[in-house]
PDB file of N, CA, C and O in Angstrom:
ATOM      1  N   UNK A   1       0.845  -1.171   0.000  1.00  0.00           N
ATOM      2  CA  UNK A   1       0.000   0.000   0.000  1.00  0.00           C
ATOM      3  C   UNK A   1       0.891   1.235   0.000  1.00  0.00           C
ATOM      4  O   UNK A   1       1.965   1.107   0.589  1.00  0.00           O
ATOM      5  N   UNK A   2       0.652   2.280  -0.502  1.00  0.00           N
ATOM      6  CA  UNK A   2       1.042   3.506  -0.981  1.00  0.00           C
ATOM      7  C   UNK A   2       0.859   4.947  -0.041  1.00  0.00           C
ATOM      8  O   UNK A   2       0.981   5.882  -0.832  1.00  0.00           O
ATOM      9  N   UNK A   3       0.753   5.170   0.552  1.00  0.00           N
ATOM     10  CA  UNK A   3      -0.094   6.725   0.678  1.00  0.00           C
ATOM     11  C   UNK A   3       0.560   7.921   0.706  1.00  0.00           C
ATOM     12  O   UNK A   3       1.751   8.032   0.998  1.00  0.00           O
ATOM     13  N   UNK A   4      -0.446   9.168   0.302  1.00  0.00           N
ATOM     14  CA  UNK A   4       0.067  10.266   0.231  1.00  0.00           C
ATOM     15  C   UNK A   4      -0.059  11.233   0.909  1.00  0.00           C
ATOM     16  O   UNK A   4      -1.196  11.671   1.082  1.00  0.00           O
ATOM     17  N   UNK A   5       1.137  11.920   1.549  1.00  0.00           N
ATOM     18  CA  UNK A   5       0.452  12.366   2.526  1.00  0.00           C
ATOM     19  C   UNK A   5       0.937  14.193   2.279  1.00  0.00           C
ATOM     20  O   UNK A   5       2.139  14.325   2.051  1.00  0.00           O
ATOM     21  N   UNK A   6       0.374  15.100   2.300  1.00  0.00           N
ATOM     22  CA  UNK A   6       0.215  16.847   2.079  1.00  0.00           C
ATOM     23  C   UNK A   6       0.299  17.378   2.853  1.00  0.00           C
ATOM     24  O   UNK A   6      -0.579  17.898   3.542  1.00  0.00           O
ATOM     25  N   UNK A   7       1.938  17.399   2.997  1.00  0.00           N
ATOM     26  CA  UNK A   7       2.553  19.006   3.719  1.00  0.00           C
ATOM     27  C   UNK A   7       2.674  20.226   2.939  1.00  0.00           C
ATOM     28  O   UNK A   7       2.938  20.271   1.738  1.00  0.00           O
ATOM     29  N   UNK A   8       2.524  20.924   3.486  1.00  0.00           N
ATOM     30  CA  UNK A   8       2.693  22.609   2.584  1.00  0.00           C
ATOM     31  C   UNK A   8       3.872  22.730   2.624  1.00  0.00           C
ATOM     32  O   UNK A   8       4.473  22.112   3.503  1.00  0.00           O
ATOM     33  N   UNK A   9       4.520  23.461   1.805  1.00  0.00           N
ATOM     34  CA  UNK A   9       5.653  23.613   1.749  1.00  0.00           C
ATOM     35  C   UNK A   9       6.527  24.473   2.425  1.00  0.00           C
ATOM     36  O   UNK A   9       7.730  24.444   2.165  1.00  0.00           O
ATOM     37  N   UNK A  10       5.807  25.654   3.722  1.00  0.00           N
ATOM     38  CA  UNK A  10       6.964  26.271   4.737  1.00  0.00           C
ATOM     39  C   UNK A  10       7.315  25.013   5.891  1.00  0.00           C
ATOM     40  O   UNK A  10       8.445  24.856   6.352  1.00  0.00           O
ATOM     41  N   UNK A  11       6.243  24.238   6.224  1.00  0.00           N
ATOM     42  CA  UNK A  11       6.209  23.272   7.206  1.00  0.00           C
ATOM     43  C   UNK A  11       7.217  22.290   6.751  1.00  0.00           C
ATOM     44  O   UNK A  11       8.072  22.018   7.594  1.00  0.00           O
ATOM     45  N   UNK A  12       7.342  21.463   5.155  1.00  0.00           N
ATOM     46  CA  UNK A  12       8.082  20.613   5.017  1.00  0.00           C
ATOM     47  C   UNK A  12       9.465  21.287   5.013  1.00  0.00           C
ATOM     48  O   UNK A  12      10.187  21.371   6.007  1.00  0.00           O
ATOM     49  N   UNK A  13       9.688  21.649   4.073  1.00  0.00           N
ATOM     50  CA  UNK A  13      11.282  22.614   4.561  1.00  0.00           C
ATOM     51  C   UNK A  13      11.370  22.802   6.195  1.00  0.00           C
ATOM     52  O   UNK A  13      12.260  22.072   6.631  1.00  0.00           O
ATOM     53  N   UNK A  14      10.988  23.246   6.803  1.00  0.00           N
ATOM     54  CA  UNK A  14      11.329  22.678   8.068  1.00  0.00           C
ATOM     55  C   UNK A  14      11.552  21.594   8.787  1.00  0.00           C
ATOM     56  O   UNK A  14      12.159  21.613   9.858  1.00  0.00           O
ATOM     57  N   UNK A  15      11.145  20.723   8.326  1.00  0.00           N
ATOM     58  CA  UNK A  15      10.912  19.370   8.166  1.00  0.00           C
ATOM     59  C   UNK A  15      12.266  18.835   8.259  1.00  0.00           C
ATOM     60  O   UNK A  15      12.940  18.317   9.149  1.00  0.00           O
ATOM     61  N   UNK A  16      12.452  19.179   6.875  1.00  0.00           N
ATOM     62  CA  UNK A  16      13.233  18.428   5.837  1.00  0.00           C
ATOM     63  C   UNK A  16      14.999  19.164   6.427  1.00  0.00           C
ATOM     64  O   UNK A  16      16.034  18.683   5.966  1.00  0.00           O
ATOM     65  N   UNK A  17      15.020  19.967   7.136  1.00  0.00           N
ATOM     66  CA  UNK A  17      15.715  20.822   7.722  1.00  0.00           C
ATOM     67  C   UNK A  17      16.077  20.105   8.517  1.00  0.00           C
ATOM     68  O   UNK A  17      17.207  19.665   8.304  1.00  0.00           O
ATOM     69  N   UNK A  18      15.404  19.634   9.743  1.00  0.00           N
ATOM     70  CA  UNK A  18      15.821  18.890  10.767  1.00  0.00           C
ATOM     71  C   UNK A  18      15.601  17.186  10.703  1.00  0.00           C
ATOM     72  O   UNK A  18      16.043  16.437  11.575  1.00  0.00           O
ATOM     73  N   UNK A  19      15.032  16.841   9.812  1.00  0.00           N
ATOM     74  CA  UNK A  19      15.180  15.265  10.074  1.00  0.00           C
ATOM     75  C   UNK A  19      15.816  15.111   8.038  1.00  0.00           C
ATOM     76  O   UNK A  19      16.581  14.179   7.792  1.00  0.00           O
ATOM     77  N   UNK A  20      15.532  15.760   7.237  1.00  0.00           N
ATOM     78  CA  UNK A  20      16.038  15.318   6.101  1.00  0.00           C
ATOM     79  C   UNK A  20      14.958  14.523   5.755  1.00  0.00           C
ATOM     80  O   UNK A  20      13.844  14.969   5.481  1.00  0.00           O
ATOM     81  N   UNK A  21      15.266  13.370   5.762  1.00  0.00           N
ATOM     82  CA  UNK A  21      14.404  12.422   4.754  1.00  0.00           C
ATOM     83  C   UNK A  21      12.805  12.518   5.708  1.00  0.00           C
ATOM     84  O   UNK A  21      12.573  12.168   6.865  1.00  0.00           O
ATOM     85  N   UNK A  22      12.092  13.007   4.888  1.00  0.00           N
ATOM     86  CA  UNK A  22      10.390  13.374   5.840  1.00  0.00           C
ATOM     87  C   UNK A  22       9.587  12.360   5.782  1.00  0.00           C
ATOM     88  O   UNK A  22       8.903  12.158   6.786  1.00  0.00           O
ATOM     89  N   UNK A  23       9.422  11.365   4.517  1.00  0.00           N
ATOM     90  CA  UNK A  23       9.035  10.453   4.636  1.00  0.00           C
ATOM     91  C   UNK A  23       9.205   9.062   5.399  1.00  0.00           C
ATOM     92  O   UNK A  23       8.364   8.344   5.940  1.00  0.00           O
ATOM     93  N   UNK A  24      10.581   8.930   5.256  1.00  0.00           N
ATOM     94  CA  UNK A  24      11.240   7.862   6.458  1.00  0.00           C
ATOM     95  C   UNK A  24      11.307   8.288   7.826  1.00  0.00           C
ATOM     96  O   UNK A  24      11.292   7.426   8.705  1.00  0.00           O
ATOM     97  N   UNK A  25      11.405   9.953   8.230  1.00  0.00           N
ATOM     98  CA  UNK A  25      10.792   9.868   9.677  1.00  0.00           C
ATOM     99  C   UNK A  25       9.266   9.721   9.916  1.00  0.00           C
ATOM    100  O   UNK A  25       8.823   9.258  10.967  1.00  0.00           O
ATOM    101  N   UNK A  26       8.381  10.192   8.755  1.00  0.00           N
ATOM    102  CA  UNK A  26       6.566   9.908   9.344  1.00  0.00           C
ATOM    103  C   UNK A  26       6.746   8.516   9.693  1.00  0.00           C
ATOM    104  O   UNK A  26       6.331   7.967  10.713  1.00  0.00           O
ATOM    105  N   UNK A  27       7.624   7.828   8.430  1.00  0.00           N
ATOM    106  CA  UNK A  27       7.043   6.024   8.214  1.00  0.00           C
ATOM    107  C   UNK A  27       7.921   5.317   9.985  1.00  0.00           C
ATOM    108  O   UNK A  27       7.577   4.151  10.175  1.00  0.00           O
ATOM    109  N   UNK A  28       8.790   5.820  11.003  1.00  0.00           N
ATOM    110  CA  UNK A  28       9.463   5.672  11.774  1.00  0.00           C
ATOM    111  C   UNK A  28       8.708   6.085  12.905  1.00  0.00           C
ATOM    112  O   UNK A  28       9.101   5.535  13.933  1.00  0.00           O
ATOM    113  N   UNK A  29       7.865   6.778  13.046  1.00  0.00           N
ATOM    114  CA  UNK A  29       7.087   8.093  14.044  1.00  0.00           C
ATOM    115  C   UNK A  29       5.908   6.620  14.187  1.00  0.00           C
ATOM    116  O   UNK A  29       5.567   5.951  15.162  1.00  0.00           O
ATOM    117  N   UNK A  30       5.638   6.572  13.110  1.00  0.00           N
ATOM    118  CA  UNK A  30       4.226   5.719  12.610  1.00  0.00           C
ATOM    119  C   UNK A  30       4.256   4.518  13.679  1.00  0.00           C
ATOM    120  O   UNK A  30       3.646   4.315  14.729  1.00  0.00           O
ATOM    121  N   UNK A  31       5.382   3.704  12.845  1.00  0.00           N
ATOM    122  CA  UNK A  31       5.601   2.740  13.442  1.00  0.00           C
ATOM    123  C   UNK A  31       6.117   2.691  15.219  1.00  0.00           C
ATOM    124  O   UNK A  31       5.670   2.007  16.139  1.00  0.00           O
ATOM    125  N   UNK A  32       7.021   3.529  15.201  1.00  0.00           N
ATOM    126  CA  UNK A  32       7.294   3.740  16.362  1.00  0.00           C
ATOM    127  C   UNK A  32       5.826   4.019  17.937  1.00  0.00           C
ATOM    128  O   UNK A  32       5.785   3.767  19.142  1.00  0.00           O
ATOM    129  N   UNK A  33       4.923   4.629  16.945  1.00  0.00           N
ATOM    130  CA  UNK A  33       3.845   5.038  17.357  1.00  0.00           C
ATOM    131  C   UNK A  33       3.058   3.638  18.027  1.00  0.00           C
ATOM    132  O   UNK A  33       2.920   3.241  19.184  1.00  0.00           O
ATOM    133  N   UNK A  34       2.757   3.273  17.098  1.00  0.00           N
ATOM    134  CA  UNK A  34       2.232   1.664  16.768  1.00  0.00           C
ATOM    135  C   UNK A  34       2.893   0.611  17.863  1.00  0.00           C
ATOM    136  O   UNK A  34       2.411   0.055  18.850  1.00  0.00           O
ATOM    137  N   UNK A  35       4.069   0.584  17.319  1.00  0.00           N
ATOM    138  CA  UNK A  35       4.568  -0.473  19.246  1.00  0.00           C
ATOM    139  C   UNK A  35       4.462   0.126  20.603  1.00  0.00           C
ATOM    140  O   UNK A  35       4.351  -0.688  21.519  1.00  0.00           O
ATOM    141  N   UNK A  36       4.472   1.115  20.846  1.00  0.00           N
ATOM    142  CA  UNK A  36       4.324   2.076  21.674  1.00  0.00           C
ATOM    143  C   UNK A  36       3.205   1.395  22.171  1.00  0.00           C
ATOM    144  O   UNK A  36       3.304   0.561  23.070  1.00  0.00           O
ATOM    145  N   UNK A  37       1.918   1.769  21.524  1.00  0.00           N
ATOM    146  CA  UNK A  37       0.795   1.239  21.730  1.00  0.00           C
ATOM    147  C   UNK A  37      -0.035   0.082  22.002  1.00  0.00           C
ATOM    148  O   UNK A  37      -1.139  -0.059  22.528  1.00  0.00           O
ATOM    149  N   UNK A  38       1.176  -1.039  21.275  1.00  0.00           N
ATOM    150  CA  UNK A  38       0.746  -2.505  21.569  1.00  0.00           C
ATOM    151  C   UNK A  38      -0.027  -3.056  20.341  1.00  0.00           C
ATOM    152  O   UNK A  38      -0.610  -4.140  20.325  1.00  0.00           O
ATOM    153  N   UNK A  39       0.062  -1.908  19.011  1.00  0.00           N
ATOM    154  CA  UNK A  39      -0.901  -2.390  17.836  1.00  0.00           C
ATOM    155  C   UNK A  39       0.008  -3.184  17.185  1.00  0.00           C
ATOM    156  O   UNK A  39      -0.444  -4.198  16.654  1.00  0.00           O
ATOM    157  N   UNK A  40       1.665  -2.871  17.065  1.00  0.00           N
ATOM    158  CA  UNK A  40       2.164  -3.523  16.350  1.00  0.00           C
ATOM    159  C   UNK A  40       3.320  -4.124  16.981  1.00  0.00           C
ATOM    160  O   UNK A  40       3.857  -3.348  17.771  1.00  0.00           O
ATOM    161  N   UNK A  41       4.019  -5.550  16.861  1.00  0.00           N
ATOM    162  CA  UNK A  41       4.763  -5.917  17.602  1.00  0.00           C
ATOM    163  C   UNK A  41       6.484  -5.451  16.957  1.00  0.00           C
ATOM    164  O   UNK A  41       6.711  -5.008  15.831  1.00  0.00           O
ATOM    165  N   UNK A  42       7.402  -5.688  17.938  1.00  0.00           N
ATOM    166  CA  UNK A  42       8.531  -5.539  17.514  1.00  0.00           C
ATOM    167  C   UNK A  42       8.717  -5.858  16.482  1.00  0.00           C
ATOM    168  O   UNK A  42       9.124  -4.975  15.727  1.00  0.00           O
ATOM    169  N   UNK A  43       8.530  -7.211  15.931  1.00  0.00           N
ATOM    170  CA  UNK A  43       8.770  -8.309  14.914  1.00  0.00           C
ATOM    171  C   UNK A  43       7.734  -7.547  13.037  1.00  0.00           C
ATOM    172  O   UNK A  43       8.134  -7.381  11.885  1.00  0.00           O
ATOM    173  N   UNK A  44       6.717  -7.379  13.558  1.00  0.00           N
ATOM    174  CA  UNK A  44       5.634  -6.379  12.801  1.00  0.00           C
ATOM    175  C   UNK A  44       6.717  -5.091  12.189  1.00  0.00           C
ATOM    176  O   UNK A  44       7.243  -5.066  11.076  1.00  0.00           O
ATOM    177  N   UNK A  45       6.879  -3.819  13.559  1.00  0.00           N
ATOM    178  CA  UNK A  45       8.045  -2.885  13.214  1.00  0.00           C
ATOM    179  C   UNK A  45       8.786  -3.103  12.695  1.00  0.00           C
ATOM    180  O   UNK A  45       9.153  -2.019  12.242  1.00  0.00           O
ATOM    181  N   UNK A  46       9.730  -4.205  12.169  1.00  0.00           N
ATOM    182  CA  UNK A  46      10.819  -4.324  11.287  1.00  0.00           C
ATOM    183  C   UNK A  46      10.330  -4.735   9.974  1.00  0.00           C
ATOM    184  O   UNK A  46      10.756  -4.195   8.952  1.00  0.00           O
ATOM    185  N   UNK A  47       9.597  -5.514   9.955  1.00  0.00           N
ATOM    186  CA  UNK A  47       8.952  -5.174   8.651  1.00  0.00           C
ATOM    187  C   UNK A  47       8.328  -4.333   7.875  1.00  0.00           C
ATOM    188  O   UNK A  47       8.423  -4.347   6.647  1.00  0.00           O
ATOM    189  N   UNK A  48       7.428  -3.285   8.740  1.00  0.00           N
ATOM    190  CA  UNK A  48       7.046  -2.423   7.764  1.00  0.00           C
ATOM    191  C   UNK A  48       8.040  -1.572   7.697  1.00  0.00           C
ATOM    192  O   UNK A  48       7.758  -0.817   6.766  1.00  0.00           O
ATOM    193  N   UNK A  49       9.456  -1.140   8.345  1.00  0.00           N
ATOM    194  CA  UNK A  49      10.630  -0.531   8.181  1.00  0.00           C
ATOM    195  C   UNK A  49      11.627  -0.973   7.375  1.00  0.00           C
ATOM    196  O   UNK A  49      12.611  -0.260   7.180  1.00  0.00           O
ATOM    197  N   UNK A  50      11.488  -2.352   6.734  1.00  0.00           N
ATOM    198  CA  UNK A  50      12.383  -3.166   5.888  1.00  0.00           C
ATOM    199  C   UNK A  50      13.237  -3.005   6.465  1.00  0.00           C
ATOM    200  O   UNK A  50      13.695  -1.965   5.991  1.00  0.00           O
ATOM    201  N   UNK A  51      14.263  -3.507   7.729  1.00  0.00           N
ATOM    202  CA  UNK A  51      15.610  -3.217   8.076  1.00  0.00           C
ATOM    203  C   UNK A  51      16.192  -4.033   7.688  1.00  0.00           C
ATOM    204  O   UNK A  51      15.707  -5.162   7.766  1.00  0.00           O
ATOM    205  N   UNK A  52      17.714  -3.813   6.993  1.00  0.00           N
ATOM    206  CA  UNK A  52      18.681  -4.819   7.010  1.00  0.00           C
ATOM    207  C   UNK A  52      18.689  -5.324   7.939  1.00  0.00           C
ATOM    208  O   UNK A  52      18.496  -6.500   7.629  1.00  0.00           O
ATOM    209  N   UNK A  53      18.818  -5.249   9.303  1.00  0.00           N
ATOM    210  CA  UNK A  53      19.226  -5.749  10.128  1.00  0.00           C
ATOM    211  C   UNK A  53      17.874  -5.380  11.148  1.00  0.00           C
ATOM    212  O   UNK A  53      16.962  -4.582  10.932  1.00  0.00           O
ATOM    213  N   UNK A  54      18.194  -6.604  12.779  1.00  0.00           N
ATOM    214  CA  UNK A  54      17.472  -6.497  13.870  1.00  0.00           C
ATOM    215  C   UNK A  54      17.804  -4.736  14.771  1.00  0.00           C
ATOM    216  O   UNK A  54      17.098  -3.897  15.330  1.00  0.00           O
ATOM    217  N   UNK A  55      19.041  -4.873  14.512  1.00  0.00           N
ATOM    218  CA  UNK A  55      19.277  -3.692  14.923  1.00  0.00           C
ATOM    219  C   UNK A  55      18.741  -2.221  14.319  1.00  0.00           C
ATOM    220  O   UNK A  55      18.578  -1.211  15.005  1.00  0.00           O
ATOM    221  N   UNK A  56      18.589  -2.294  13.383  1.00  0.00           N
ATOM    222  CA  UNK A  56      17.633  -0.792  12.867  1.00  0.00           C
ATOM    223  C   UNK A  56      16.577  -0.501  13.276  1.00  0.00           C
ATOM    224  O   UNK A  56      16.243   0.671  13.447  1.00  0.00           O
ATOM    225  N   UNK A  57      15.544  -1.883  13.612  1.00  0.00           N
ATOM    226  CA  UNK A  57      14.935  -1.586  14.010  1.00  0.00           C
ATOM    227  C   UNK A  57      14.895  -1.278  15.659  1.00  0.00           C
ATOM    228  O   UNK A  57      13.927  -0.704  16.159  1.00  0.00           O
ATOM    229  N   UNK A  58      15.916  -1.669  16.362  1.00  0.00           N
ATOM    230  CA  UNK A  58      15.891  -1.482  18.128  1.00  0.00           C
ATOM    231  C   UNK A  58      16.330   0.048  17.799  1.00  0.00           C
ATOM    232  O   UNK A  58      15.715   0.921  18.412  1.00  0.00           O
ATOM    233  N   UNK A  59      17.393   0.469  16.834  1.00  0.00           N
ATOM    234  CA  UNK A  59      17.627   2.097  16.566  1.00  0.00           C
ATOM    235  C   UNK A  59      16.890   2.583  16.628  1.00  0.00           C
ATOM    236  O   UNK A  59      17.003   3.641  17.247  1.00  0.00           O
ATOM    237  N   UNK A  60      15.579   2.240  16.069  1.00  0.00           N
ATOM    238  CA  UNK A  60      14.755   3.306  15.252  1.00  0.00           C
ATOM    239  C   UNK A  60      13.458   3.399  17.074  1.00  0.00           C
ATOM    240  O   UNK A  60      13.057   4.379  17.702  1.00  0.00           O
ATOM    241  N   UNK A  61      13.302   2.374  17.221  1.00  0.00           N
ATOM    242  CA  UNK A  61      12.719   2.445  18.731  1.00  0.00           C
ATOM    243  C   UNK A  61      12.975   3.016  19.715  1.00  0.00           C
ATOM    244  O   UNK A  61      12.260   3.686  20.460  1.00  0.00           O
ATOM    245  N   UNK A  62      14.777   2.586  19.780  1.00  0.00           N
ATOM    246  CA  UNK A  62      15.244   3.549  20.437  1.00  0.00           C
ATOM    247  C   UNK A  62      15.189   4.777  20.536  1.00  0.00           C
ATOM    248  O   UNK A  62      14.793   5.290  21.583  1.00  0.00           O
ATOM    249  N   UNK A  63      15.722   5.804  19.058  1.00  0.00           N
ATOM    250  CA  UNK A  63      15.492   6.762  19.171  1.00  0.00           C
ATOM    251  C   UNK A  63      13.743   7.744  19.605  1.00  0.00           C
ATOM    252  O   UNK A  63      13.686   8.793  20.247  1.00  0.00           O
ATOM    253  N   UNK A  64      12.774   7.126  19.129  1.00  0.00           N
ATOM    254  CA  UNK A  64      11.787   7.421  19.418  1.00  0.00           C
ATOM    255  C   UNK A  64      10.918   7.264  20.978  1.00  0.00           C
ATOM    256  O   UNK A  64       9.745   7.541  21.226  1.00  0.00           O
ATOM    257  N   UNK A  65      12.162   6.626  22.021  1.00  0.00           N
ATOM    258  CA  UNK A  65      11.923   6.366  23.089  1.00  0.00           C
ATOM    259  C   UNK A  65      10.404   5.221  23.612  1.00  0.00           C
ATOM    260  O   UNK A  65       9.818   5.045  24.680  1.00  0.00           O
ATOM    261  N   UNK A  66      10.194   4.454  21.703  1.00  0.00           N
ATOM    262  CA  UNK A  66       9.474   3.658  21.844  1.00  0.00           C
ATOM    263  C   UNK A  66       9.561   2.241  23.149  1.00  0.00           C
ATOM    264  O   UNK A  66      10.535   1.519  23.360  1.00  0.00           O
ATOM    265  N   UNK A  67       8.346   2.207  23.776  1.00  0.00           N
ATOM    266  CA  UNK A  67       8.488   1.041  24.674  1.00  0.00           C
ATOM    267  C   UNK A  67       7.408   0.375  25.099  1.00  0.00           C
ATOM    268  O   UNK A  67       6.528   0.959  25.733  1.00  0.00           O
ATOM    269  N   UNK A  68       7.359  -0.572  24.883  1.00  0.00           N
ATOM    270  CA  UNK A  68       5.547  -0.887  24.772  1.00  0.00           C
ATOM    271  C   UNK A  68       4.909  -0.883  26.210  1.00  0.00           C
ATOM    272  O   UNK A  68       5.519  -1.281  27.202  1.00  0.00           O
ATOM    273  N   UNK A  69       3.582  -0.378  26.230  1.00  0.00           N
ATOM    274  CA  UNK A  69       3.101  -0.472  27.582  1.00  0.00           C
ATOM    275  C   UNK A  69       3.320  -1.425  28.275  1.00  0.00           C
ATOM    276  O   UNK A  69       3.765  -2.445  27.748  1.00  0.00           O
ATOM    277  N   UNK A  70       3.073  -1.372  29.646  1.00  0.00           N
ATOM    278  CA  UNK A  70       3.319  -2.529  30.420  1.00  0.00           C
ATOM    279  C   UNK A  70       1.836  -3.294  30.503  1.00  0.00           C
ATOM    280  O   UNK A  70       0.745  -2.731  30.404  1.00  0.00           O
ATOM    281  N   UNK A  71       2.090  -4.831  30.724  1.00  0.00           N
ATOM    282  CA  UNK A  71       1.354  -5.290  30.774  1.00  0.00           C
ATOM    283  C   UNK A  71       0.668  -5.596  32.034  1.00  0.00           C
ATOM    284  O   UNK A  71       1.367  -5.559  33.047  1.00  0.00           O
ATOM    285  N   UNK A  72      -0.923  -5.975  32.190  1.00  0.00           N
ATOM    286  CA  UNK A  72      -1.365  -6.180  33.527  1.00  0.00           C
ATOM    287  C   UNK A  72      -0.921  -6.631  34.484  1.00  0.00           C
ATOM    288  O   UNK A  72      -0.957  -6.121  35.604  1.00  0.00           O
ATOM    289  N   UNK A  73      -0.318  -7.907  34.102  1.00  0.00           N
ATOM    290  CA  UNK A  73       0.595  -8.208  35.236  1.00  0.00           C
ATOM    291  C   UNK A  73       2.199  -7.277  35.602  1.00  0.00           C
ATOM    292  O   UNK A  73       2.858  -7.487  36.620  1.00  0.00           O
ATOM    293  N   UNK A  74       2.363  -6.836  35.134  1.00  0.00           N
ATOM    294  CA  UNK A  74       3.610  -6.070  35.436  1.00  0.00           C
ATOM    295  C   UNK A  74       3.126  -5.297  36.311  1.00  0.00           C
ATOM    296  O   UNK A  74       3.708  -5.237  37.394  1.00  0.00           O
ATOM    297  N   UNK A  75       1.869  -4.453  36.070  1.00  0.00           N
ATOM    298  CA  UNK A  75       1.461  -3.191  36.843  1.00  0.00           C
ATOM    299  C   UNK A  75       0.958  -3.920  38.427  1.00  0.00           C
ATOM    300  O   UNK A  75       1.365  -3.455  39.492  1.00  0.00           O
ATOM    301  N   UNK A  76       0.480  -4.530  38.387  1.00  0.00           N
ATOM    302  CA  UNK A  76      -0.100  -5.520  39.374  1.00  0.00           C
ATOM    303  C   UNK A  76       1.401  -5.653  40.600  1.00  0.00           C
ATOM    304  O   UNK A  76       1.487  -5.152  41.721  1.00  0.00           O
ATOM    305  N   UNK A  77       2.592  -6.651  39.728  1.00  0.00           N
ATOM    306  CA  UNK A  77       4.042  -6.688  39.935  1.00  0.00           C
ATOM    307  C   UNK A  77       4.425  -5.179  40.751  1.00  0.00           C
ATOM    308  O   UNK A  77       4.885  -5.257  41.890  1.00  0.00           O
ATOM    309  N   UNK A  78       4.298  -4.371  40.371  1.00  0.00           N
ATOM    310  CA  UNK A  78       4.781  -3.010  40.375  1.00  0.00           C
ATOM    311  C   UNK A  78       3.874  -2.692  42.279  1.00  0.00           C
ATOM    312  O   UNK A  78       4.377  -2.704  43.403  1.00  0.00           O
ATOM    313  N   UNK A  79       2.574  -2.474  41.860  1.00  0.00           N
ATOM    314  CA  UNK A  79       1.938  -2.278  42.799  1.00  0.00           C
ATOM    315  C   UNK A  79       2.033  -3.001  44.151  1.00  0.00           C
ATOM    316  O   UNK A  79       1.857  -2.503  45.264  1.00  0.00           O
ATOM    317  N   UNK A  80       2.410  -4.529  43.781  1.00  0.00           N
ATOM    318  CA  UNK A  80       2.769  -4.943  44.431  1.00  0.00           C
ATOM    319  C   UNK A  80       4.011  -4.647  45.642  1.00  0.00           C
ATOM    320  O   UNK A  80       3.936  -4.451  46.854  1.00  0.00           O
ATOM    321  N   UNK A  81       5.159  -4.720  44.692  1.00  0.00           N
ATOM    322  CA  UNK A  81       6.492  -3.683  45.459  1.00  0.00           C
ATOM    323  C   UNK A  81       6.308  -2.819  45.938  1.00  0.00           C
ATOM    324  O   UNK A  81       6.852  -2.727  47.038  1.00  0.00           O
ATOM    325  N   UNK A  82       5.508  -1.710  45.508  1.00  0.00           N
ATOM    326  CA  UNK A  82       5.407  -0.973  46.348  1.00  0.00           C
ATOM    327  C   UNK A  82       4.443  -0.863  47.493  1.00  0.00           C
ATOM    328  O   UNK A  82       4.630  -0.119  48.456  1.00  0.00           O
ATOM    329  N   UNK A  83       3.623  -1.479  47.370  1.00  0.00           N
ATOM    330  CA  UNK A  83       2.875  -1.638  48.412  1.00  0.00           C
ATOM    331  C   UNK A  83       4.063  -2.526  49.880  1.00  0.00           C
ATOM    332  O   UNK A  83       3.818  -2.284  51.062  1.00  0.00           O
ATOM    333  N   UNK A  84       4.954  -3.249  49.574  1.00  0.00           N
ATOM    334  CA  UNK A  84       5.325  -4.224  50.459  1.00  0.00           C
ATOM    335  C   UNK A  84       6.986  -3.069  50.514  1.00  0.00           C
ATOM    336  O   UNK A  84       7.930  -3.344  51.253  1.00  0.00           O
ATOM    337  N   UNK A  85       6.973  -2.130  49.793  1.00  0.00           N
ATOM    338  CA  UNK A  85       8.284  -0.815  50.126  1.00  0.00           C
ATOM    339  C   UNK A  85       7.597  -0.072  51.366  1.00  0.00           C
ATOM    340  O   UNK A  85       8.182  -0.009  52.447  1.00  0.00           O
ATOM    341  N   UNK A  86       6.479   0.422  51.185  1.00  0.00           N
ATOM    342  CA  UNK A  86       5.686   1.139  51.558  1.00  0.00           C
ATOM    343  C   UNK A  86       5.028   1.130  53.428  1.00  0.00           C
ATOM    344  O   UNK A  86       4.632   1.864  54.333  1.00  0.00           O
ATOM    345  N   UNK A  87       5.418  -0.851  52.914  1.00  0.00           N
ATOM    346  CA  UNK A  87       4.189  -0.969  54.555  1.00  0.00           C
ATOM    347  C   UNK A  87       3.126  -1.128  54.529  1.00  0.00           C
ATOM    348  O   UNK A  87       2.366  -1.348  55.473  1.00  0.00           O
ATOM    349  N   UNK A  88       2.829  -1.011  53.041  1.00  0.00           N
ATOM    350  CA  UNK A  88       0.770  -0.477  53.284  1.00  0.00           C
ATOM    351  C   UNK A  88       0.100  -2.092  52.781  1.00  0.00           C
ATOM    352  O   UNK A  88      -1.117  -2.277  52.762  1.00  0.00           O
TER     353      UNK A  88
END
């Protein structure tokens, strides 16, 4: 699939200013967005990023400070500790 997407042109020059390639950061933002969220898995992210490697894609996560939510039991885990740090 294809899409097109319409920046004006003072916004993209700015853009294009600080990240350069505008399309490979939306398609990075996107995805990055997407694991973040739990829609798409790590394994998912490297594919729609085509990386040579495993590592482009932990880069590309990385930089976006992507990290997928925690899961129920973790938070549960969490609450736990602190409840038994706490005393309560």
């Amino acid at each position: 699939m294809q899409i097109t997407l319409h920046i004006p042109d003072p916004p993209l020059r700015r853009l294009e200013a600080i990240c350069g390639d505008v399309p490979r950061a939306v398609l990075e933002g996107f995805a990055a967005d997407a694991y973040r969220t739990g829609t798409l898995s790590r394994a998912e992210v490297g594919q729609l990023l085509e990386p040579d490697a495993i590592g482009q894609t932990e880069a590309c996560l990385s930089a976006h400070q992507a990290k997928p939510a925690p899961t129920c039991d973790e938070v549960a885990d969490d609450a736990r500790a602190l409840r038994e740090a706490t005393g309560s």
